[in-house]
C-alpha positions as CSV (number, residue, x, y, z in Angstrom):
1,X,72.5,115.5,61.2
2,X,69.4,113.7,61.8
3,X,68.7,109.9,61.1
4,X,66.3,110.6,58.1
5,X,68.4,113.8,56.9
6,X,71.3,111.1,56.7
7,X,68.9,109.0,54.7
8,X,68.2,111.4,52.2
9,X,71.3,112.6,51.8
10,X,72.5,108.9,51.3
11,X,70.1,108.1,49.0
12,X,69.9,111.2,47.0
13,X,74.0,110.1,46.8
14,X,74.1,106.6,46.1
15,X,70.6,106.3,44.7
16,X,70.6,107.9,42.1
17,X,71.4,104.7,39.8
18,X,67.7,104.0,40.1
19,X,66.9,106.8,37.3
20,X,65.1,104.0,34.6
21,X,66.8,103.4,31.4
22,X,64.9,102.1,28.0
23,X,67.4,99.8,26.5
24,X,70.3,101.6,26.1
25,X,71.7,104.0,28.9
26,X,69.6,107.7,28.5
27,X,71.6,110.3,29.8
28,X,68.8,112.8,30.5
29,X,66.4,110.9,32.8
30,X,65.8,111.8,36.1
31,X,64.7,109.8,39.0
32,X,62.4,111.2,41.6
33,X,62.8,109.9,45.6
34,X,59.7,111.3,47.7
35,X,59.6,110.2,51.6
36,X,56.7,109.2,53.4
37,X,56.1,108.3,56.8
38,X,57.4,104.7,56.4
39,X,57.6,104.6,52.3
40,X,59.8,105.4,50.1
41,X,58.2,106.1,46.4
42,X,60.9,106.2,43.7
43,X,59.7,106.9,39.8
44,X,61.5,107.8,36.9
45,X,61.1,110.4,33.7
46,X,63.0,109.7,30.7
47,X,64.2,111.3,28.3
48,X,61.5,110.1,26.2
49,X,59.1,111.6,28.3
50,X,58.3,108.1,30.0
51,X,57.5,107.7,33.3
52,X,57.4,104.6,35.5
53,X,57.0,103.6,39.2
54,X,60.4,101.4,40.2
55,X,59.1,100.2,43.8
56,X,58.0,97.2,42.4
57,X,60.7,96.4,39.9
58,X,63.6,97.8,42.4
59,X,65.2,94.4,43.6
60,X,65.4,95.8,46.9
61,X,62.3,98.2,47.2
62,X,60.3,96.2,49.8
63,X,63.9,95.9,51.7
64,X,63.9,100.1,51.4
65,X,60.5,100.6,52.4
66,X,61.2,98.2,55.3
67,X,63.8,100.1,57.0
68,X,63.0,103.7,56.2
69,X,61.5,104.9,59.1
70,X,64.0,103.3,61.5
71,X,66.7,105.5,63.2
72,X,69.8,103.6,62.1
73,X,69.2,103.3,58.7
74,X,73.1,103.0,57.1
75,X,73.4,99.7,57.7
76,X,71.4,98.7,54.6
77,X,73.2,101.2,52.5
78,X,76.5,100.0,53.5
79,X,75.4,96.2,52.3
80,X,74.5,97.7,49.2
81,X,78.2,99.4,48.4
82,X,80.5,96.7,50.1
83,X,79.7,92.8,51.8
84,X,80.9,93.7,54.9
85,X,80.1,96.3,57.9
86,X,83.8,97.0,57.9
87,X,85.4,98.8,54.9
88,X,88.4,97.9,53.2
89,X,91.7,100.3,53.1
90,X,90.6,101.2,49.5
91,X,88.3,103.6,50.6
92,X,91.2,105.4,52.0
93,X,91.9,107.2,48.2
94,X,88.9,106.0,46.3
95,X,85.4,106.7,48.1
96,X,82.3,104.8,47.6
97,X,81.0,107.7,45.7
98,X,83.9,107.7,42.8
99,X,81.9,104.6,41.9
100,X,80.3,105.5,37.9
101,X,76.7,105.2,38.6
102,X,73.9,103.3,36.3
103,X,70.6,101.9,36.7
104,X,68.0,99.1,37.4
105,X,66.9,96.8,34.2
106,X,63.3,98.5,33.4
107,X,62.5,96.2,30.7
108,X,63.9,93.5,28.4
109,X,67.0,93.7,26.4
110,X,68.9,92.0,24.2
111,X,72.4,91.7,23.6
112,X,75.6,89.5,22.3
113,X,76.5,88.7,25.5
114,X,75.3,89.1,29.5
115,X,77.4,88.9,32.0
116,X,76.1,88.6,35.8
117,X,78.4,90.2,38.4
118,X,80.4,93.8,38.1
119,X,83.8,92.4,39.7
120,X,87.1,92.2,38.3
121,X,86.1,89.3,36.6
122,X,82.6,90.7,35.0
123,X,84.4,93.5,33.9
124,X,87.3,92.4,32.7
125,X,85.1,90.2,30.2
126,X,82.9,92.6,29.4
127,X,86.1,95.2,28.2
128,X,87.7,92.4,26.2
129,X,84.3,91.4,24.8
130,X,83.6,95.5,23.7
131,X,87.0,95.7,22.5
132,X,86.2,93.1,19.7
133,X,82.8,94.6,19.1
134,X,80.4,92.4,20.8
135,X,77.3,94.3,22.8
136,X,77.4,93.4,25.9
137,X,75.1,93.9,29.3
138,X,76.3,93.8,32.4
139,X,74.4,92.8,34.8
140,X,74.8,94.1,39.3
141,X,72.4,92.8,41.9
142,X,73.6,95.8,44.3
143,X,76.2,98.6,43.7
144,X,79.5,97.5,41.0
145,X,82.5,96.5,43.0
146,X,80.2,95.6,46.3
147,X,81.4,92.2,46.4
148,X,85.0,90.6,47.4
149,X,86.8,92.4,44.6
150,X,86.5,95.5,46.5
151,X,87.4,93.6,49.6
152,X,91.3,92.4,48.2
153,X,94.0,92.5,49.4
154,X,95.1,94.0,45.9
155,X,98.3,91.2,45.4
156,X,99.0,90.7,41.8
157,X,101.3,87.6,41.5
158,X,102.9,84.7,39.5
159,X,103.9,83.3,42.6
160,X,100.4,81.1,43.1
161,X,99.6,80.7,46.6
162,X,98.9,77.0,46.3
163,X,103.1,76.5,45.0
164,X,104.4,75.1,41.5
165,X,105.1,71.5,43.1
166,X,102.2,70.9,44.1
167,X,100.1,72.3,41.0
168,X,102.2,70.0,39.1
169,X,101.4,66.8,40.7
170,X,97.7,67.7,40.2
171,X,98.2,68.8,36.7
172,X,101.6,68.3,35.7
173,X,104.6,70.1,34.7
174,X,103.0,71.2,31.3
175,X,99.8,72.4,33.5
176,X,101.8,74.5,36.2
177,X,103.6,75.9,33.5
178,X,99.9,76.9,32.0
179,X,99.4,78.6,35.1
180,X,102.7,80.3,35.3
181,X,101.9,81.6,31.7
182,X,98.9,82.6,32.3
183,X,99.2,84.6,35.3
184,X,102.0,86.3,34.4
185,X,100.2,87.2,31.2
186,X,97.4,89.0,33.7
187,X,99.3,90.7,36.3
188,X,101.0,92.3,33.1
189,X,97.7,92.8,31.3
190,X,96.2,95.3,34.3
191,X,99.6,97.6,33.9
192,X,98.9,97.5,29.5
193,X,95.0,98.5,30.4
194,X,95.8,101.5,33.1
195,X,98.5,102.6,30.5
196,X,96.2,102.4,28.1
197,X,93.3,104.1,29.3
198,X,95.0,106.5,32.0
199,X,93.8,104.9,34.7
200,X,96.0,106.2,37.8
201,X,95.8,103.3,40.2
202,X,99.3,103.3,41.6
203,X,100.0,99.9,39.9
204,X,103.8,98.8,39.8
205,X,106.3,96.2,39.8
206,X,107.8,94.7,42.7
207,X,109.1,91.4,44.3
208,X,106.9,89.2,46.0
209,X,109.3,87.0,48.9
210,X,107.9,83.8,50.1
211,X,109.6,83.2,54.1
212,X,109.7,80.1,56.2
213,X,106.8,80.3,59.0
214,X,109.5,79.1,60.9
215,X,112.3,80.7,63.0
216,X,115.7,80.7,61.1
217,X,117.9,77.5,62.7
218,X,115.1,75.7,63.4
219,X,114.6,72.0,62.3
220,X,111.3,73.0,61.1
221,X,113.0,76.1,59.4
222,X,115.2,73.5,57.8
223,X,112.5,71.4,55.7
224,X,110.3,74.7,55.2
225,X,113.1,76.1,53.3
226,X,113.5,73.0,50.8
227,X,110.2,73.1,50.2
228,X,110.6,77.1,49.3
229,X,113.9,76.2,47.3
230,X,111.5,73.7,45.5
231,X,109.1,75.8,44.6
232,X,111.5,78.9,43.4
233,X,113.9,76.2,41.3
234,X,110.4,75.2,39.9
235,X,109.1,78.3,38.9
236,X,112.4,79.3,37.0
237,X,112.1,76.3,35.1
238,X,108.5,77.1,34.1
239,X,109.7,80.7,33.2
240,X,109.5,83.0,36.0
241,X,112.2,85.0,37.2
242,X,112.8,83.5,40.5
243,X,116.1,82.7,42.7
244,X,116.7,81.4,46.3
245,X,118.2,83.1,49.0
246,X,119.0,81.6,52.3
247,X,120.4,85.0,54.1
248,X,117.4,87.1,52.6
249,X,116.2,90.2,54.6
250,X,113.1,92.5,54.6
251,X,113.7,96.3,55.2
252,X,112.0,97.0,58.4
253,X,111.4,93.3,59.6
254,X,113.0,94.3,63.0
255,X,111.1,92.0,65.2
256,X,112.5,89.3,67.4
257,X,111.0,86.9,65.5
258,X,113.9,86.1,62.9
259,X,112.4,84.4,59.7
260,X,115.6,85.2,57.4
261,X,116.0,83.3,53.8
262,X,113.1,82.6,51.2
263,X,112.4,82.7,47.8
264,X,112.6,85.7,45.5
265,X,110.3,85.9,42.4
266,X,110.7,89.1,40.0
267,X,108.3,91.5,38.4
268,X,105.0,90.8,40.3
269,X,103.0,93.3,40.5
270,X,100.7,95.9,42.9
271,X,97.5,98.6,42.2
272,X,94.3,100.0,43.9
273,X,92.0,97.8,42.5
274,X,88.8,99.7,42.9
275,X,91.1,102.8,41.2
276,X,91.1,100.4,38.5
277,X,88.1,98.8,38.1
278,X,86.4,102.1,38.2
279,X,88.5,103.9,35.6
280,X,87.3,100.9,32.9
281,X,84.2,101.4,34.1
282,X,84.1,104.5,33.2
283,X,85.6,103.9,29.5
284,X,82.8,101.5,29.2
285,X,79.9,103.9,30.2
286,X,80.9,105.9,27.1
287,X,81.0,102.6,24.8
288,X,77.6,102.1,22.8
289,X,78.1,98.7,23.0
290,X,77.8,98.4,26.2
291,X,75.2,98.4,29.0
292,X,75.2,97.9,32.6
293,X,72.2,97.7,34.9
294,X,73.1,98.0,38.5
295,X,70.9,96.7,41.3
296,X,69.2,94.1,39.1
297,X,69.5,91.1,40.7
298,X,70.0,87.8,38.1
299,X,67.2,84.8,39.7
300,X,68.1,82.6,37.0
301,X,70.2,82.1,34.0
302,X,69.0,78.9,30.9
303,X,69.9,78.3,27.8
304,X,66.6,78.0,25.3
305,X,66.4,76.4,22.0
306,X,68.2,73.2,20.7
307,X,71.1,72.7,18.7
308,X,72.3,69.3,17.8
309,X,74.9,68.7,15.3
310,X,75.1,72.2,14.0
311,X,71.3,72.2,13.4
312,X,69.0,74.5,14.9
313,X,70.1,77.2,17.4
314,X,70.7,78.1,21.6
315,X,70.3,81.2,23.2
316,X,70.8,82.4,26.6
317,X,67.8,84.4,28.4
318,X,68.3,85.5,32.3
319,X,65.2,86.4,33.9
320,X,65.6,89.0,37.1
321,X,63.9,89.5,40.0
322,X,61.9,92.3,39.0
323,X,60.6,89.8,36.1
324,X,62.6,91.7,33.3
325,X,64.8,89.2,30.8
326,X,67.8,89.8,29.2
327,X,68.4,87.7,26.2
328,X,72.0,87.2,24.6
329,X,73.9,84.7,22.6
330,X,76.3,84.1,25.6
331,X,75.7,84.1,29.2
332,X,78.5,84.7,32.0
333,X,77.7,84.0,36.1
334,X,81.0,86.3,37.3
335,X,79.4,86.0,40.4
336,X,82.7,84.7,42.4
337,X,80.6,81.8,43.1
338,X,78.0,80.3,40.4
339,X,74.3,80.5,40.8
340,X,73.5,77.0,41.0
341,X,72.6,74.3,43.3
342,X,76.0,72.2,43.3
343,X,78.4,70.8,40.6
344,X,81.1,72.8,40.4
345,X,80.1,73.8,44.0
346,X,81.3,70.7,45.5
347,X,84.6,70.9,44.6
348,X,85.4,74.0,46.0
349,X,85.7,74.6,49.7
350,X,85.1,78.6,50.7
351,X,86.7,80.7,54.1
352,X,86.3,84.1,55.3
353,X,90.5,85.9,55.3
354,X,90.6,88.6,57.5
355,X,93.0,92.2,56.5
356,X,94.6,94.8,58.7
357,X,96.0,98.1,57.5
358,X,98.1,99.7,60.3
359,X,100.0,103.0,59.2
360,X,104.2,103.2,59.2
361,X,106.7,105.7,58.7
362,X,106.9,105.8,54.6
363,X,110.0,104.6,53.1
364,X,110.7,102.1,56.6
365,X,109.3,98.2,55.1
366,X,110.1,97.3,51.3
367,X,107.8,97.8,48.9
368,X,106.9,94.0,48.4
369,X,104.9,91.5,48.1
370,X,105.3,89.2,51.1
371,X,104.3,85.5,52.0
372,X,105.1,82.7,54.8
373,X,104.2,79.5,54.1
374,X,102.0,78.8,57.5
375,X,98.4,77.4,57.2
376,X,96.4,79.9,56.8
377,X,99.3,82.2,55.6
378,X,100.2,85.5,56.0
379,X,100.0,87.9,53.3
380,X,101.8,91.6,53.3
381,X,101.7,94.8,51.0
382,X,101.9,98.6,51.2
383,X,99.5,101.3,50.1
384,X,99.8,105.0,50.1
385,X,98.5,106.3,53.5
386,X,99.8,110.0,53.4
387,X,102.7,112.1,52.7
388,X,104.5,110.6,56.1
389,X,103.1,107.1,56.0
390,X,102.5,104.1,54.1
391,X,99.6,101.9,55.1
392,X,100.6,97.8,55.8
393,X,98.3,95.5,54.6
394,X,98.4,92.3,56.5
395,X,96.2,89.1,55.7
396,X,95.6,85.7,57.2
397,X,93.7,83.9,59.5
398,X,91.1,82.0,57.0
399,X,88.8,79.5,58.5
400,X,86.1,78.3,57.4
401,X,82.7,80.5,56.4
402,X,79.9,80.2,59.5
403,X,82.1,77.3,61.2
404,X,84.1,79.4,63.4
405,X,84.2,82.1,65.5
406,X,84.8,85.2,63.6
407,X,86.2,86.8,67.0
408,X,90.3,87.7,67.9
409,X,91.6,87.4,64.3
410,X,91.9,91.0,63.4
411,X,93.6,91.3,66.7
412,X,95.8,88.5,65.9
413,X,97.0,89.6,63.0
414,X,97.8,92.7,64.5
415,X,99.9,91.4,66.9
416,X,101.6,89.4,64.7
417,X,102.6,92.4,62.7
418,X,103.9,94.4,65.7
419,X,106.2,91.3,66.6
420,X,108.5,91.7,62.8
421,X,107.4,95.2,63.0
422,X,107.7,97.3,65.5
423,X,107.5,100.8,63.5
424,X,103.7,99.5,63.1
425,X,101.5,102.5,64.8
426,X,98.0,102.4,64.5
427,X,95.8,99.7,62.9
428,X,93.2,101.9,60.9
429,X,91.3,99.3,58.8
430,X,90.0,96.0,59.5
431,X,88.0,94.2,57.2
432,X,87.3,90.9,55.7
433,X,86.9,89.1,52.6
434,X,85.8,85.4,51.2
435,X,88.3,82.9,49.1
436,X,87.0,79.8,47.2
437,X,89.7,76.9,47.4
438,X,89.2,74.5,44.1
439,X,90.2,71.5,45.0
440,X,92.8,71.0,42.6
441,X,94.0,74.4,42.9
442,X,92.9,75.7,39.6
443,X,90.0,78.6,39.2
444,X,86.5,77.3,36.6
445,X,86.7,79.6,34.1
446,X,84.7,78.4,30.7
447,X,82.0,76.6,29.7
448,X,79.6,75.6,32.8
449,X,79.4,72.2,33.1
450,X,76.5,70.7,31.3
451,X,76.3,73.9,29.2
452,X,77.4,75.2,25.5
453,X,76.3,78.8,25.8
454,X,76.6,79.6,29.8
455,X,80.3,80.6,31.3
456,X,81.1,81.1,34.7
457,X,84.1,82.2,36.8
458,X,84.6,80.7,40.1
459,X,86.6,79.4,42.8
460,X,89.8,82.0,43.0
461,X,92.4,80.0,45.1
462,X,93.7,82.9,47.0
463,X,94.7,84.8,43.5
464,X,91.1,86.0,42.5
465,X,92.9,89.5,41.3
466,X,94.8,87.2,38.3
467,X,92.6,85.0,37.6
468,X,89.3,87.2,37.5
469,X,91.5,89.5,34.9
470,X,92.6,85.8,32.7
471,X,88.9,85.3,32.6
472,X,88.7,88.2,29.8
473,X,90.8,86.6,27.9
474,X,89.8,82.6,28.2
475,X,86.0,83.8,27.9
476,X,86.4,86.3,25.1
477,X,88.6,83.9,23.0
478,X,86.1,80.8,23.9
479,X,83.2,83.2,22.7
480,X,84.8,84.3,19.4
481,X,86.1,80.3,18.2
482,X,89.4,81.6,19.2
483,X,91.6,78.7,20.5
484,X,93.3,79.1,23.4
485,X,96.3,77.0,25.0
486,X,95.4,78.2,28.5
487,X,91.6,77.3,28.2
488,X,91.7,73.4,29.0
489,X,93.6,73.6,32.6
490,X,90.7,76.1,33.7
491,X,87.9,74.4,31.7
492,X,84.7,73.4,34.8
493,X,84.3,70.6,32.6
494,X,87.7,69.0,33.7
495,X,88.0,65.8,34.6
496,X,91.2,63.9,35.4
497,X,92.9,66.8,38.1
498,X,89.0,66.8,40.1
499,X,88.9,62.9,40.0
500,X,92.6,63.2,41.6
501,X,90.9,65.5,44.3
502,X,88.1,62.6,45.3
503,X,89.0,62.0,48.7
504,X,89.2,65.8,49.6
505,X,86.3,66.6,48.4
506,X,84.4,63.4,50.4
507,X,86.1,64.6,53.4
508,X,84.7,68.4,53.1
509,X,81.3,66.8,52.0
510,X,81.1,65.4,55.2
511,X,82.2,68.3,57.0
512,X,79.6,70.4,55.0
513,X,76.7,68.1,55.7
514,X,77.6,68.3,59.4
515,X,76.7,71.4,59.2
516,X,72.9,70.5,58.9
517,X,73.5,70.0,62.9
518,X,72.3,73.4,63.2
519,X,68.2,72.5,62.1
520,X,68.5,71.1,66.0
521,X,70.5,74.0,67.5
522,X,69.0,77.6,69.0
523,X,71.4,80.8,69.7
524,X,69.3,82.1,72.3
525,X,66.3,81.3,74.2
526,X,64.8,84.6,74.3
527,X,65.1,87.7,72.0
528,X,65.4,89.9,75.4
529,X,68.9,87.7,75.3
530,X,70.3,90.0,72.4
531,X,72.3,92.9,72.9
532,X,72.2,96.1,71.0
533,X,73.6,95.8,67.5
534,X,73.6,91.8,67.5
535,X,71.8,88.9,66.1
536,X,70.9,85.4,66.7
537,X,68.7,82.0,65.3
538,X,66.0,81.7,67.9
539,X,64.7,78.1,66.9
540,X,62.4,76.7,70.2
541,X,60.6,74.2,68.1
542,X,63.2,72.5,66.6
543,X,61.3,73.3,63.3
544,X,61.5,76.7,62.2
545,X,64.7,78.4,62.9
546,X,64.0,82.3,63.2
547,X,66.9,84.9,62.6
548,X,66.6,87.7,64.7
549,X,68.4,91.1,64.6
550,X,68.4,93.5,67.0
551,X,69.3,97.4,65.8
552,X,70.9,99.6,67.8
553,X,68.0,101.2,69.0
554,X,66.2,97.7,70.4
555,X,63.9,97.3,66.9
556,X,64.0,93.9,66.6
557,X,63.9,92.6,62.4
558,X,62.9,88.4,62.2
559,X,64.0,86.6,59.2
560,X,63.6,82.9,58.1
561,X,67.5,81.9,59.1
562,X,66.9,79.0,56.6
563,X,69.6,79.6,53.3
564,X,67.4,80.1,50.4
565,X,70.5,78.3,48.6
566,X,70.0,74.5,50.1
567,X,68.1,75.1,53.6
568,X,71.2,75.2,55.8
569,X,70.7,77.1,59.0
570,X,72.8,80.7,58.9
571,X,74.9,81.8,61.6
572,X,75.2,85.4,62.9
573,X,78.8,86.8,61.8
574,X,79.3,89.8,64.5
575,X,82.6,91.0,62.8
576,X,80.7,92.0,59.9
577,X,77.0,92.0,61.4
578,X,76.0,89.3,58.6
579,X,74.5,86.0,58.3
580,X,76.8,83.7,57.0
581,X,76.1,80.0,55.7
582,X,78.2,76.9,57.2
583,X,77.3,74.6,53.8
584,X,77.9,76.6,51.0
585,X,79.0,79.7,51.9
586,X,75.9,82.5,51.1
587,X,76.0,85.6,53.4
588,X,73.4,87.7,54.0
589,X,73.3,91.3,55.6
590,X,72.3,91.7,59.1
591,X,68.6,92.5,57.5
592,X,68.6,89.6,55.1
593,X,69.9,91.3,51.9
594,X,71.9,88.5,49.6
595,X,75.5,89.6,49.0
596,X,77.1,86.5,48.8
597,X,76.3,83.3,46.1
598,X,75.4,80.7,45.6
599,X,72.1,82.0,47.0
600,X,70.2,84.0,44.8
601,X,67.9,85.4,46.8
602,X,67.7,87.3,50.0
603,X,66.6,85.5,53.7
604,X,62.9,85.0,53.3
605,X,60.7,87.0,55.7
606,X,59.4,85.1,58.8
């Protein structure tokens, strides 16, 4: 197939969202895609007989028109559907394409509520907000599920990754109990939802086993394993099924490597998430009270109006970059990260975790969920592969975003799996996702700080699955005047745990603003310098740093490498051909598309 055969075929695929809507969702308009030379002229008919040219208002028209005559054109499709240039295993049984399609904002709208961001967070909110009969919009700056929710490692779990004894001395006992609650409450929540709907998305319940990093007999072994036994004893108490086992074994752990005895803790839970997420999506499409626009991309979010005392009144209007507004009652940022300069921002520290899926023989590891308490950890879980084999899903290796090289981790983790399992045969996926660390341990979900009528969701802690579907409930309840127990350990607004958390956070600001280092820096001397496929900051004044990517065919694409978040110099990412920001963490595809906050907008062109 030719390069611009591909292109049309993509397009005419996953393209078709850009069909114009009038308010609500039409079902009878049709969108129009003609090729020129080196343009790309997209219009729309409605089913009102109105027609309308969306290059302009497209978020990412001039981005289209910029890359359609070029020979290796996928690239900027594949930034659109996922934020990485490697897929994740859940393509395996749920193709880009299953995705329910929408469209682009055309004009304003109103609405109850807005949310920004069509993860498992934006659209859990937005089915417990329609279930109570609010009218909500939803709001995507690319394709729905294109950011890290499509790139988890799909771990539904009570059994937090940061442990109970050390959420307690943050929060105290009452708080990790909260947690405990609470999470168990949302891995549940995703099995009543699939029942309830019919979603098939192989969810379950199985154990999740913590293990010493540690091999068994060793003194280090030895104080690991208290501080396992800590956490389990813990956890019971706060109302988890969960018991110690010093001789435990895993079925098919048959490595040398012998890491016997860890904790046990019941009923956690497994799914396909992107199965999931695109079955509500697709009860939603047929709600009336609900809307979703899909590559709309939110530039700002303000509350209007004043309110004082009970007097007067606030709304919420979010303008996008196309100029349209959406005004609401309620705004949510489900963005993973807020759109915002800092605040909550600086208490969160963010890493890139890398996954490999390597097939086995089904039926020769345990269905579990599996942890070792090194730093970073590693994380295991099984997927259907075929009838003969199971896929392993193996995680690990975080570092920090655009401070490390991204190189020899998914080979790492590779081998570390073919040391405890030797059955491991071929490693099919490899892909890699982003994790925001609060720094007391505890996601932001409520009231934006500064705010009365503006939510956000942020900063996962490792369990972004959990607490993106908890966000439904604490934001739905907070909407409605509906008091919640739960809501004051995840309020932003939180004081006493983030005051605790003071010198960790001075120490990262440091290491952050280090990262300014790069204003003085160059990649390469010379764009001949870049090979085939790669990029790099050419910056030989000292004074304009200049990204530079180079296709596979030689065409050479400059971009200012300046963050359009805070003006932090980007780094070139060649596991998944992105640009990726040391200070804050925004990445960028290889052509300068946004697809990771805080930045709003994409790498401006040089």
């Amino acid at each position: 197939m030719t390069s611009m055969k591909r292109v049309v075929t993509a397009l005419s695929q996953r393209w078709r969202p850009l069909g114009g809507t009038i308010g609500r969702y039409q079902p009878h308009s049709r969108t129009v895609i003609s090729f020129g030379v080196r343009s790309l002229n997209i219009s729309t008919t409605t089913s009102e007989g109105k027609r309308s040219d969306l290059r302009n208002s497209h978020p990412f028209s001039s981005s289209v028109r910029r890359n359609m005559g070029k020979s290796s054109d996928n690239d900027f499709e594949q930034f659109v559907r996922t934020s990485g240039i490697k897929n994740p295993v859940w393509v395996h049984g749920d193709p880009f394409e299953n995705r329910p399609q929408f469209h682009p904002l055309t004009e304003d709208v109103e609405a109850d509520v807005c949310i920004i961001g069509a993860g498992i967070a934006g659209i859990s909110i937005a089915y417990e907000l329609v279930s109570r009969g609010k009218d909500v919009v939803l709001l995507e700056a690319r394709d729905v599920l294109s950011g890290e929710t499509g790139r988890t490692s799909g771990h539904l779990s009570n059994a937090l990754d940061d442990t109970y004894p050390e959420i307690a001395k943050k929060h105290g006992e009452q708080g990790a109990k909260v947690a405990a609650e609470s999470h168990s409450w949302a891995l549940n929540r995703v099995g009543e939802i699939s029942k309830e709907l019919g979603i098939d998305c192989e969810y379950r319940h199985l154990p999740g086993i913590r293990v010493s990093q540690y091999r068994r007999g060793t003194k280090e072994w030895k104080e690991d394993i208290e501080s396992i036994k800590e956490d389990a004893e813990l956890a019971k108490k706060l109302g988890i099924d969960a018991k110690f086992d010093e001789n435990l074994t895993v079925k098919g752990w048959d490595g040398k490597p012998d890491q016997r005895g860890g904790a046990i803790f019941a009923q956690q839970a497994a799914f396909h998430p992107t199965k999931y997420l695109n079955g509500i999506l697709k009860w939603l499409k047929e709600q009336p009270r609900f809307r979703c626009f899909t590559f709309t991309r939110a530039m700002s979010v303000k509350e209007k109006g004043i309110e004082v005392l009970g007097l007067g009144h606030k709304h919420c209007e979010i303008e996008t970059e196309s100029g349209k507004t959406v005004s609401c009652e309620h705004a949510v940022e489900a963005t993973v990260v807020p759109l915002q300069k800092l605040s909550v921002i600086a208490q969160m520290e963010w890493n890139r975790t890398y996954c490999v899926a390597l097939r086995v023989p089904k039926g020769s590891v345990d269905d579990i969920l599996l942890y070792d308490t090194a730093d970073p950890y590693k994380y295991i879980r099984l997927t259907p592969c075929d009838a003969k084999h199971d896929y392993l899903i193996v995680g690990g290796e975080d570092h920090k975003v655009g401070q490390e090289d991204p190189r020899g981790h998914f080979e790492a983790l590779e081998e570390w799996t073919r040391e405890r399992f030797p059955q491991a045969i071929d490693a099919v996926f490899q892909w890699s996702g982003q994790i925001f660390e609060p720094v007391d341990y505890m996601a932001y979900i409520g009231k934006n700080q500064g705010n009365s009528r503006i939510y956000i969701v942020t900063g996962d802690s490792g369990n972004g699955l959990t607490h993106g579907v908890l966000a439904g409930k604490l934001i739905a309840d907070e909407i409605e005047g509906t008091t919640n127990s739960w809501a004051d350990l995840y309020s932003p607004k939180r004081l006493s745990s983030v005051v605790q958390s003071a010198p960790t956070m001075i120490q990262n600001d440091m290491q952050v603003n280090a990262q300014y280092k790069r204003l003085l820096q160059s990649d390469i001397t010379d764009i001949e310098d870049l090979k085939p496929g790669c990029g790099g900051v050419l910056n030989p004044t000292m004074s304009k740093p200049i990204a530079v990517y180079k296709d596979e065919n030689g065409e050479i694409t400059k971009m200012s490498a300046l963050c359009p978040h805070m003006g932090a110099v980007v780094c070139w990412n060649p596991v998944e051909k992105s640009w990726d920001c040391p200070v804050h963490g925004s990445r960028f595809g290889e052509r300068g598309l946004s697809i990771q906050g805080p930045a709003k907008a994409n790498l401006a062109k040089a």
